[in-house]
C-alpha positions in Angstrom: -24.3 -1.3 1.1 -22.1 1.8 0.8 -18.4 0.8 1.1 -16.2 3.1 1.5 -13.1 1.0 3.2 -10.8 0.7 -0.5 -8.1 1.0 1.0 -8.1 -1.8 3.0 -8.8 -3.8 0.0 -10.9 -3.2 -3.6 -13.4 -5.5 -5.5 -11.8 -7.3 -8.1 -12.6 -5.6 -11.5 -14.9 -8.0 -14.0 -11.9 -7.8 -16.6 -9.9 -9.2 -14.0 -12.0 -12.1 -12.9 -12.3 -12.8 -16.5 -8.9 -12.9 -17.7 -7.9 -15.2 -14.6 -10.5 -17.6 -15.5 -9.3 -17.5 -19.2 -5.9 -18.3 -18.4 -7.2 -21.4 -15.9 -8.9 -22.4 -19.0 -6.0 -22.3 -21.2 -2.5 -21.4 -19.8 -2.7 -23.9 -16.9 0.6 -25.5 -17.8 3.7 -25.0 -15.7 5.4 -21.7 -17.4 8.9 -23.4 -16.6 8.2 -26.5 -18.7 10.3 -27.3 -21.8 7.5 -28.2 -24.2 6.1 -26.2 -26.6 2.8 -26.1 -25.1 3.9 -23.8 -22.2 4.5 -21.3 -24.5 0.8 -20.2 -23.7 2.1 -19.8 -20.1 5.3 -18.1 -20.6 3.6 -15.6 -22.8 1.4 -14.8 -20.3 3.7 -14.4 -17.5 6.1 -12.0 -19.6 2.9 -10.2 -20.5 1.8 -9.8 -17.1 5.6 -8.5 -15.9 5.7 -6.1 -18.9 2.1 -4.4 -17.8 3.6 -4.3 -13.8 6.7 -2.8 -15.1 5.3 -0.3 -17.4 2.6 0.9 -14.2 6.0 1.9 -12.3 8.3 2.5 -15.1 10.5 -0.3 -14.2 12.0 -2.7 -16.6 10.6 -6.4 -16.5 13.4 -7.6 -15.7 13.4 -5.8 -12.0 10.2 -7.1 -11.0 9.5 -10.1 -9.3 6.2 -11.8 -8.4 5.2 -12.6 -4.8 2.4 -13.6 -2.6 1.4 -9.8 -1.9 2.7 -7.1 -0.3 3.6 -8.7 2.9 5.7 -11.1 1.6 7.5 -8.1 -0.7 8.0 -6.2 2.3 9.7 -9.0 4.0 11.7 -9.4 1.4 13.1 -6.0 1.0 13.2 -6.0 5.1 15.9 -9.0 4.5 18.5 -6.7 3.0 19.2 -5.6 6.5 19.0 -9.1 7.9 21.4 -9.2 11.0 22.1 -5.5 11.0 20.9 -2.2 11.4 17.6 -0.6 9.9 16.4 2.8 9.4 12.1 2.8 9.7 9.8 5.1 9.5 7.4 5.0 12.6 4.4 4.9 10.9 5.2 2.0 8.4 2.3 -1.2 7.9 3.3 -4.0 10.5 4.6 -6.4 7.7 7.3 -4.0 7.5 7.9 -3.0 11.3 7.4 -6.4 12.2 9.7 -8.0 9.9 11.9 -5.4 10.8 11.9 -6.2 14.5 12.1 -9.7 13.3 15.0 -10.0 11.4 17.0 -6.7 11.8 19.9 -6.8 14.7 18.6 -3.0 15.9 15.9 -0.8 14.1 15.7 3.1 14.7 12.2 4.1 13.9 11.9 7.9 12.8 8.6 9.3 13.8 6.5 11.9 11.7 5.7 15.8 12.5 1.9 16.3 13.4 1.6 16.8 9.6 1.7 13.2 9.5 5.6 13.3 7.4 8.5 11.9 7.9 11.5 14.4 7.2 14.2 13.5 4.7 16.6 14.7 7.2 15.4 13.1 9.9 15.9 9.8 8.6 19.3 11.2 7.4 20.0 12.1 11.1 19.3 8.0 12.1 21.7 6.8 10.1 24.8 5.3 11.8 28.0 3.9 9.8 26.7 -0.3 10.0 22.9 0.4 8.8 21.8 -1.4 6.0 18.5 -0.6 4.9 16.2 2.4 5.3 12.4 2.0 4.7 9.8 4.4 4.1 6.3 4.3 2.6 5.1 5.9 -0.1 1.8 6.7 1.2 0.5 5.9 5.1 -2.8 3.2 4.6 -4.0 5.0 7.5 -3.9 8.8 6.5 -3.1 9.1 3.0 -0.4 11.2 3.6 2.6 10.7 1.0 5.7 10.9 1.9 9.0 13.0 0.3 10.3 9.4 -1.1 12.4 11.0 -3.3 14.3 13.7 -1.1 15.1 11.2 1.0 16.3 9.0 -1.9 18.6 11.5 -3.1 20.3 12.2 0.5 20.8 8.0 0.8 22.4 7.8 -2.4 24.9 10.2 -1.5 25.7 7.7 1.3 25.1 4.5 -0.2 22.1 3.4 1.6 19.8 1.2 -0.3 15.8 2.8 0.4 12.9 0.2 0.4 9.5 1.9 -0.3 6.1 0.6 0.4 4.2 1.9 -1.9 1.3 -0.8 -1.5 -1.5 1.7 -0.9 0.2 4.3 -4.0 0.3 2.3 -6.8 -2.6 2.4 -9.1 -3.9 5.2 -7.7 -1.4 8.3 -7.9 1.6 8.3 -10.7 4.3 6.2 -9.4 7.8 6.0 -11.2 10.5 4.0 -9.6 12.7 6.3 -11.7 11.5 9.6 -10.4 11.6 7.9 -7.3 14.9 7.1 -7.0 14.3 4.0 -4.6 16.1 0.7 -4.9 13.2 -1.8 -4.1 9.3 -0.8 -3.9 6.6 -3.4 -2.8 2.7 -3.5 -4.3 0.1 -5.7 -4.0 -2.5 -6.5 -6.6 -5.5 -6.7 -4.2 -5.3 -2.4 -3.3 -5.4 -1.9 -7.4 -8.6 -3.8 -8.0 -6.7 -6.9 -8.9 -6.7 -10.1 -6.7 -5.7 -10.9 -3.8 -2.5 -13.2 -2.6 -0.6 -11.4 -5.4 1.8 -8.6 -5.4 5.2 -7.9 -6.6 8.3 -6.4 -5.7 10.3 -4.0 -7.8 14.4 -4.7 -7.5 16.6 -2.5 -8.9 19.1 -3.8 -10.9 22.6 -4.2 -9.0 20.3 -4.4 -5.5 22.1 -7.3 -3.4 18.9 -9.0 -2.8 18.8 -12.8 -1.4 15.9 -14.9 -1.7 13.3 -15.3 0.9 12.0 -18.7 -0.5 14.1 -21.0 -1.7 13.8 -23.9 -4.4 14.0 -24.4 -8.1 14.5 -20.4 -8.7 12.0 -19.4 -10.3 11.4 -15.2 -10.7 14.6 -14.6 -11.8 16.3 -16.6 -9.1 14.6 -14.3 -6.2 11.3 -16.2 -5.6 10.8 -20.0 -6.1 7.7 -21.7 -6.2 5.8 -22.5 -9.2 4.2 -19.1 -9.9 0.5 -18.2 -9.3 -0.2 -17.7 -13.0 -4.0 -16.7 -12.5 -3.0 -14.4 -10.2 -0.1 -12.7 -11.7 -2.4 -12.3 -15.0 -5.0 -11.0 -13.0 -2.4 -8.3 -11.3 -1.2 -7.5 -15.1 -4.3 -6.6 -16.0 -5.1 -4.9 -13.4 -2.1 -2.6 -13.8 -2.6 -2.0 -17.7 -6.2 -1.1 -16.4 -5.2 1.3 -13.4 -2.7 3.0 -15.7 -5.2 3.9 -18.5 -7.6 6.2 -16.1 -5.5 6.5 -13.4 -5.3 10.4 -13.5 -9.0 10.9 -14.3 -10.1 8.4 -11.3 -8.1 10.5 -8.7 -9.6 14.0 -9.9 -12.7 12.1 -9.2 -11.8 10.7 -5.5 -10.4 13.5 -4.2 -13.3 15.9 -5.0 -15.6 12.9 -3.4 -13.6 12.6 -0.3 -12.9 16.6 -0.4 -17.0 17.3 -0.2 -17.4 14.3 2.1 -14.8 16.0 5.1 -16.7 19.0 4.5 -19.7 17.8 4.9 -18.8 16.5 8.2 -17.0 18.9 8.9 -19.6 21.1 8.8 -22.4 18.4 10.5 -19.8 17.5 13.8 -18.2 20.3 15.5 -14.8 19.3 16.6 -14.1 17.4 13.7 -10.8 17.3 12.5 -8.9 16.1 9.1 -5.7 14.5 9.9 -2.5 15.3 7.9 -1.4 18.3 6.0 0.2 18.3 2.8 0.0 15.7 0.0 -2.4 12.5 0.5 -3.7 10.1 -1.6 -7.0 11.3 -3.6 -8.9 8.9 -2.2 -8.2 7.7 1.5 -8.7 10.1 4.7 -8.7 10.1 8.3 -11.1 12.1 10.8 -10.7 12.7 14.7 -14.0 12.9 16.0 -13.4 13.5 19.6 -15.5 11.8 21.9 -16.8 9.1 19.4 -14.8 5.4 19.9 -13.9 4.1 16.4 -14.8 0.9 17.1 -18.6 2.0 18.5 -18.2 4.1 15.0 -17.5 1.3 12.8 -20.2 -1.3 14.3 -22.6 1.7 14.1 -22.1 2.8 10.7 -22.1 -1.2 10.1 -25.8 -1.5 11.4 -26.5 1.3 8.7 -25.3 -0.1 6.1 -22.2 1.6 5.3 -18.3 0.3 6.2 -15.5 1.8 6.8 -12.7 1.6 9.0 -10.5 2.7 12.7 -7.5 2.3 10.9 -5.5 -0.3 9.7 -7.9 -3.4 8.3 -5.0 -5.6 9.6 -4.9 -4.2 12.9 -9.0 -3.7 13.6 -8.9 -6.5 15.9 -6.1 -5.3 18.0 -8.1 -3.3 20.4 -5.7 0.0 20.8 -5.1 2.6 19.1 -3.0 2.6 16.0 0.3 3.5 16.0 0.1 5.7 13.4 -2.0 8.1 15.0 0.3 8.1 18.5 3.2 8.2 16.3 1.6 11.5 15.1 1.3 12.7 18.5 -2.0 11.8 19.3 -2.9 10.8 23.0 -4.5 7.4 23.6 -8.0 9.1 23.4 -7.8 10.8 20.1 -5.4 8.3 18.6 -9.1 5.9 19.4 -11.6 8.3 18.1 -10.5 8.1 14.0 -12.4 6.6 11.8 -10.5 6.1 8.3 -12.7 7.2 4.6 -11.4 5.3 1.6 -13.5 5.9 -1.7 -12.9 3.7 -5.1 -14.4 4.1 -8.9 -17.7 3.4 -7.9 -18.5 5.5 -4.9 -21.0 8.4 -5.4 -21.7 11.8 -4.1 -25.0 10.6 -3.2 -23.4 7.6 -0.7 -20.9 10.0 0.5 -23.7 12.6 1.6 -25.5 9.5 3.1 -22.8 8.5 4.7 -22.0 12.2 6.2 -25.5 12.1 7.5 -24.8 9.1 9.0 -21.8 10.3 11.2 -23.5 13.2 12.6 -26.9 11.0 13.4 -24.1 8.1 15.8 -21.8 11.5 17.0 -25.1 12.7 18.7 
């Protein structure tokens, strides 16, 4: 099997697997119990906070644990609860959706072809009752990043908290809430090599954040429920891991992806790279006119090698993504791009296989 869809989710790395099952073993105590034996716990939660904190230069103290990134995107969403929100038109649906959900009105700001929002267009959508303005860090779709912090510095003139998703950034290109300037930014352990039904959201301090979930106020009094200790040790060390090669691994990926788009490139006239600019090092997407990403993806499937339309979340939809439209795609191309996401095991050799393999299902 070559696999070659990371960014819809990674394999859990061996380290984590083991330090989950070590803390099942013996940290299985409730970390808000009185006793002295919960101590194991506690220490292990605070650990686990410190190492997400340190991937993102946050403090501990302005990150809270949730269920993944969904859930942290919905949280974030909820600033704007009843009023108006600024979004950018090619955000993941757990933000558009919660958006459209729980947001009185929602401006969505599309991208140039490049596949970027600009700073001042979301500046331009502002109006004097919105609440909340939320862009990604980097599209799951394209890669593309996005000017975060330009648009961060024009909001804070005007006093507009920004929510960033940075789900598909973190752990794989240097991300600093400080740098960034942003007020709350979601990530999920299970893009990171971590586990999944973990993530965490990063709250600046003096952010008016409510709780989603309510109860005996647990994480800091923003997330109740007894908290998913395996998990959240599993996401720690996963983030001490990611930051300790994070710079070498994404040299790596984006020469792999780099040779693997021309390689195609070369093997499928027509062929096109979405997005100009900065992406992520390791996740692309290709218009190959003519060729139905869903024909693609069963194909490639048949021969051993996955990857994706788009969107994991959205491969069953049957229509194209809104990412690509939003990008000014017609219907046609917007359903003829197949999404390349490599990880810290893919090889040159797979990716040349796997460029062979396009050309062989394009003709």
């Amino acid at each position: 099997m070559i696999y070659l869809d990371h960014a819809a989710t990674t394999p859990a790395d061996p380290r984590v697997i083991e330090a989950m099952a070590r803390c099942m073993r013996e940290a299985w105590l409730n970390p808000s119990a009185a006793y002295a034996g919960a101590g194991t716990a506690r220490r292990a939660l605070r650990e686990a906070r410190q190492a997400v904190a340190g991937l993102i230069n946050a403090t501990p103290q302005e990150v809270i644990f949730t269920s993944g990134g969904t859930e942290a995107n919905n949280q974030a969403v909820a600033l704007a609860r009843g009023g108006h929100a600024v979004v950018s038109a090619i955000e993941h649906a757990s933000v558009l959706r919660a958006a459209a959900a729980l947001c009185r009105e929602v401006t969505l700001v599309p991208p140039e072809p490049d596949g970027r929002v600009r700073p001042e267009a979301v500046l331009d959508a502002l109006r004097p009752d919105t609440k909340l303005v939320s862009v990604q860090l980097a599209n799951n779709e394209t890669g593309m990043l996005q000017p975060v912090a330009e648009m961060a510095a024009l909001l804070r003139a005007k006093r507009v908290p920004l929510h960033c998703d940075a789900v598909q950034a973190v752990g794989h290109v240097p991300v600093d809430v400080k740098a960034l300037g942003v007020d709350l930014l979601s990530l999920s352990g299970h893009k990171l090599y971590g586990p999944r039904g973990v993530g965490a959201l990063f709250v600046r301090q003096g952010t008016p954040l409510s709780p989603l979930i309510h109860g005996g106020g647990q994480e800091l009094g923003l997330r109740s429920g007894t908290e998913n200790l395996p998990a959240i040790v599993g996401l720690g060390v996963a983030a001490r891991l990611a930051a300790e090669d994070l710079d070498e691994r994404a040299v790596r990926e984006q020469a792999l992806l780099d040779m693997f788009c021309t390689e195609v490139l070369r093997r499928v006239p027509g062929c096109r790279r979405l997005g100009e600019g900065e992406r992520l090092p390791g996740v692309t997407a290709l218009l190959i006119p003519g060729l139905n990403s869903e024909l693609a993806v069963a194909r490639l499937d048949t021969m051993g090698i996955q990857i994706s339309g788009g969107a994991a979340c959205a491969s069953r939809a049957h229509e194209p993504s809104h990412v690509y439209r939003a990008m000014g795609l017609s219907d046609v191309d917007a359903a003829c791009v197949i999404r390349i996401s490599v990880g810290r095991e893919t090889t040159e050799a797979e990716l040349r296989t796997a460029a062979e393999a396009v050309e062989k299902i394009k003709n």
